[in-house]
C-alpha positions as a Python dict, from the first residue, in 0.01 Angstrom:
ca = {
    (1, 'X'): (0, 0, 0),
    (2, 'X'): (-350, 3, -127),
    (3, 'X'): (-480, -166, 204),
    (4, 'X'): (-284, 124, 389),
    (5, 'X'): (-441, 389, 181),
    (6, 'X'): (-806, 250, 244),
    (7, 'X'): (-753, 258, 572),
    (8, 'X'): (-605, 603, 552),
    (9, 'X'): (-945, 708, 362),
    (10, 'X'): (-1164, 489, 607),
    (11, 'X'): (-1015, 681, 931),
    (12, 'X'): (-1020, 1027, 816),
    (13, 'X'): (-1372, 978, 713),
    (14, 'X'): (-1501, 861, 1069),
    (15, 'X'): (-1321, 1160, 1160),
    (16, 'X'): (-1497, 1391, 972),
    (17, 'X'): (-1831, 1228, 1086),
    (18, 'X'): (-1739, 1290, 1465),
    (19, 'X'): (-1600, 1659, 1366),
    (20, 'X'): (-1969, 1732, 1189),
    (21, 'X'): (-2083, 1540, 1504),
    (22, 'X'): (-1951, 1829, 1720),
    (23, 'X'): (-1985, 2090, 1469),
    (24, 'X'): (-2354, 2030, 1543),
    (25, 'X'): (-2337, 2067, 1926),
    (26, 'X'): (-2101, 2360, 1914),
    (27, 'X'): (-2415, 2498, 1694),
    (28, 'X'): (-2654, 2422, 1959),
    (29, 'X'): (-2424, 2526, 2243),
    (30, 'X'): (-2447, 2883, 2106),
    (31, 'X'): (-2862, 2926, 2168),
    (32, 'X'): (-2781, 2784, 2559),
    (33, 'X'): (-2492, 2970, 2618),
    (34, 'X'): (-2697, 3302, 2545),
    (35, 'X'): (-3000, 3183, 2721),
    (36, 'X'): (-2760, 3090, 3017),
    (37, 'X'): (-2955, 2747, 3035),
    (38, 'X'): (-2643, 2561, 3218),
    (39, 'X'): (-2830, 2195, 3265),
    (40, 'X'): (-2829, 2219, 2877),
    (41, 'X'): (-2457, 2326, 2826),
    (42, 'X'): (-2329, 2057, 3123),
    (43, 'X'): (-2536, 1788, 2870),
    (44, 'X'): (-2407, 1935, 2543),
    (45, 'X'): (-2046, 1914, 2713),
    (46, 'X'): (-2097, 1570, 2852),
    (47, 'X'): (-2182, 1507, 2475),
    (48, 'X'): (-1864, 1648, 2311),
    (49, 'X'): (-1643, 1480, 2584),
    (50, 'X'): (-1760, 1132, 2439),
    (51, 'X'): (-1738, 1230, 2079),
    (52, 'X'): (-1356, 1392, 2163),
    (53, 'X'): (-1307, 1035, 2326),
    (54, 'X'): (-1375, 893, 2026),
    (55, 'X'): (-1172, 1155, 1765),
    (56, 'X'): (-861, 1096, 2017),
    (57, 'X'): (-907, 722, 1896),
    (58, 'X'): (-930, 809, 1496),
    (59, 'X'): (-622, 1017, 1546),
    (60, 'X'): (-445, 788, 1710),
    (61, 'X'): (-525, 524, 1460),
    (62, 'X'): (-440, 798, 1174),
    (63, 'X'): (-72, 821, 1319),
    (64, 'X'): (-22, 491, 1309),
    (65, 'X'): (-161, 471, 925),
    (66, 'X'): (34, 718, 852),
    (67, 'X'): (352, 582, 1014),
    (68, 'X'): (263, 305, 767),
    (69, 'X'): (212, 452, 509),
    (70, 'X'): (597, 706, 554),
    (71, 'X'): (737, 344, 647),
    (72, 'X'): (667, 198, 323),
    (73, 'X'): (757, 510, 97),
    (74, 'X'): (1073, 535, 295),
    (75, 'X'): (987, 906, 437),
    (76, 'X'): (1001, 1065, 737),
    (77, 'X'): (685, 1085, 936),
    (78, 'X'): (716, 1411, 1026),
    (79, 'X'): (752, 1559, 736),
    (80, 'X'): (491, 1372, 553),
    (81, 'X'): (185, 1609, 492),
    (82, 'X'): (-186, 1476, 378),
    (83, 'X'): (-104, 1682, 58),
    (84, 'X'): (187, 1495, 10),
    (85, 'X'): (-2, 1168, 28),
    (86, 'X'): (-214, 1286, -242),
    (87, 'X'): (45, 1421, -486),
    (88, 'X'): (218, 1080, -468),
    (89, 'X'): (-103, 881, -545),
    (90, 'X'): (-115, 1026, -932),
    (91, 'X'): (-82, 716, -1077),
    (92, 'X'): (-400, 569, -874),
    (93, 'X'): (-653, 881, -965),
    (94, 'X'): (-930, 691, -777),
    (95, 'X'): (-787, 702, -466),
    (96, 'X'): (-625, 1009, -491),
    (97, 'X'): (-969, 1194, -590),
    (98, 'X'): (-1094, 1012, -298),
    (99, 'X'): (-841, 1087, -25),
    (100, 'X'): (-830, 1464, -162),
    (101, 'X'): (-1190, 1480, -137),
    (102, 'X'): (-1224, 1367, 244),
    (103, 'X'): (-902, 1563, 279),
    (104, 'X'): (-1130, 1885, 206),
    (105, 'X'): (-1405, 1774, 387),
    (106, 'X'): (-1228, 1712, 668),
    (107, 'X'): (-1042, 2077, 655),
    (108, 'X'): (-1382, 2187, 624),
    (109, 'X'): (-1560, 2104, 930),
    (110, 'X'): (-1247, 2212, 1131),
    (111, 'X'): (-1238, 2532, 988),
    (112, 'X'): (-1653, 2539, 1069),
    (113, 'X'): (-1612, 2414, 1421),
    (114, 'X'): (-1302, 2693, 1506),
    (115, 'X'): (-1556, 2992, 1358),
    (116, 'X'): (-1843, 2902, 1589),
    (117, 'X'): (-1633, 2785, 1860),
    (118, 'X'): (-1464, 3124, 1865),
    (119, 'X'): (-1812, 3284, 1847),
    (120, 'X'): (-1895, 3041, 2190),
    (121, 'X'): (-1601, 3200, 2306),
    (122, 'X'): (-1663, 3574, 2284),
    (123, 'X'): (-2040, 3459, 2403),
    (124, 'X'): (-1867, 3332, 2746),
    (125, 'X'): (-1661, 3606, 2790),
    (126, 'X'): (-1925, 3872, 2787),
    (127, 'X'): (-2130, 3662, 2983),
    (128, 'X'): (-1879, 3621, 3249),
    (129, 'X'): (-1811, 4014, 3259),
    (130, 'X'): (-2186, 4064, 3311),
    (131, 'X'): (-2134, 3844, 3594),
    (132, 'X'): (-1796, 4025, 3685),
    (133, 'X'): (-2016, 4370, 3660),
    (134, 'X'): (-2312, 4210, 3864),
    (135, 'X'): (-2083, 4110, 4163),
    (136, 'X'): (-1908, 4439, 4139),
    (137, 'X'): (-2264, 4642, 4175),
    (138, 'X'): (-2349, 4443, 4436),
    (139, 'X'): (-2092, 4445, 4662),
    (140, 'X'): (-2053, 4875, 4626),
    (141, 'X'): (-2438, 4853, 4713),
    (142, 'X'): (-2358, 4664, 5050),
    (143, 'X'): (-2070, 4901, 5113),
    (144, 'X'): (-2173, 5231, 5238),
    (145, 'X'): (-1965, 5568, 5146),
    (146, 'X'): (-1686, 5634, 5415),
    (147, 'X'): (-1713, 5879, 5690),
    (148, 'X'): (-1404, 6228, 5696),
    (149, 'X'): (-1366, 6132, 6052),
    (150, 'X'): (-972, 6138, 6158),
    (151, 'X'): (-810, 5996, 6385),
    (152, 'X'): (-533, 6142, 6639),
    (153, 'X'): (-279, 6011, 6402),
    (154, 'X'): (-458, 6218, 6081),
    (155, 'X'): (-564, 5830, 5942),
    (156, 'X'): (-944, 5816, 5812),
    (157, 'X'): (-1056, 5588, 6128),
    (158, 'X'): (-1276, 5343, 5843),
    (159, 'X'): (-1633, 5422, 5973),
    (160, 'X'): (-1915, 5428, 5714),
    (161, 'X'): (-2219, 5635, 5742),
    (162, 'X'): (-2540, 5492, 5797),
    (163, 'X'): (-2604, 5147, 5866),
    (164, 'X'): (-2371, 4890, 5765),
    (165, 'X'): (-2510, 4543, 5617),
    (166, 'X'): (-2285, 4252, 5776),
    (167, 'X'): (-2204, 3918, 5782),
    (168, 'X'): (-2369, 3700, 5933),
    (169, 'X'): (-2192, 3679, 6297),
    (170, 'X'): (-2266, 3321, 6447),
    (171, 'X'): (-2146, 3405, 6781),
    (172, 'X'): (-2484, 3571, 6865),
}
């Protein structure tokens, strides 16, 4: 049990290292995204991808600690919450001061990397209705105002004043 709950410790501190590990490029992500700088956000993202790689590993190898660990207490993996690990560990204060403590940490830098990746978020959304708003000016600036001409049928016949800018035709 005491090997288990190392490893326990051992995992969900190498998580927490990656999690700071993209805390940090979320934090950087936020001066590119405003700048628009989009070499630097395709290399910050290439970045995260490998260190998600890696934190899909640690959690996978927390499961499986953890399916240990409910296998040896005799409890039910589903049900069995970090906080329950902790509470059981009273008679080994050591490790249960040390698990709790890298328990916080952990919960921590989550709770860090959801505040500024919801502030990356808002950031892209404005950014992409700036770009909605762009293409929307432009393309009532290449559209001219239509024409009150009728048709027999009492139909607006569709024709624009002035001169209309095209497409490029490539049967010319």
């Amino acid at each position: 049990m005491a090997s288990l709950m190392e490893d326990l410790i051992s995992v969900l501190q190498e998580e927490t290292k990656e999690y700071s590990k993209l805390l940090e490029l979320s934090m950087k992500k936020t001066p590119v995204i405003v700048a628009g700088d989009l070499e630097s956000l395709q290399h910050i993202t290439d970045e995260e991808q490998t260190i998600v790689a890696k934190l899909n590993r640690l959690d996978a190898k927390r499961e499986e600690v953890t399916g240990d660990i409910a296998n040896v207490l005799n409890r039910d993996v589903k049900t069995l919450k970090l906080a329950n690990i902790v509470d059981m560990l009273a008679s080994r204060p050591v490790e249960q001061n040390q698990l709790a403590q890298t328990h916080d940490e952990l919960k921590l830098v989550v709770e860090q990397m959801t505040r500024v990746n919801e502030q990356n978020r808002e950031l892209i959304e404005q950014s992409l209705e700036l770009v909605e708003f762009d293409l929307n000016l432009i393309h009532s600036l290449r559209s001219a105002p239509q024409t009150a001409n009728y048709t027999r049928g009492a139909y607006v016949d569709g024709s624009s004043i002035g001169i209309k800018v095209g497409n490029f035709d490539a049967k010319q």
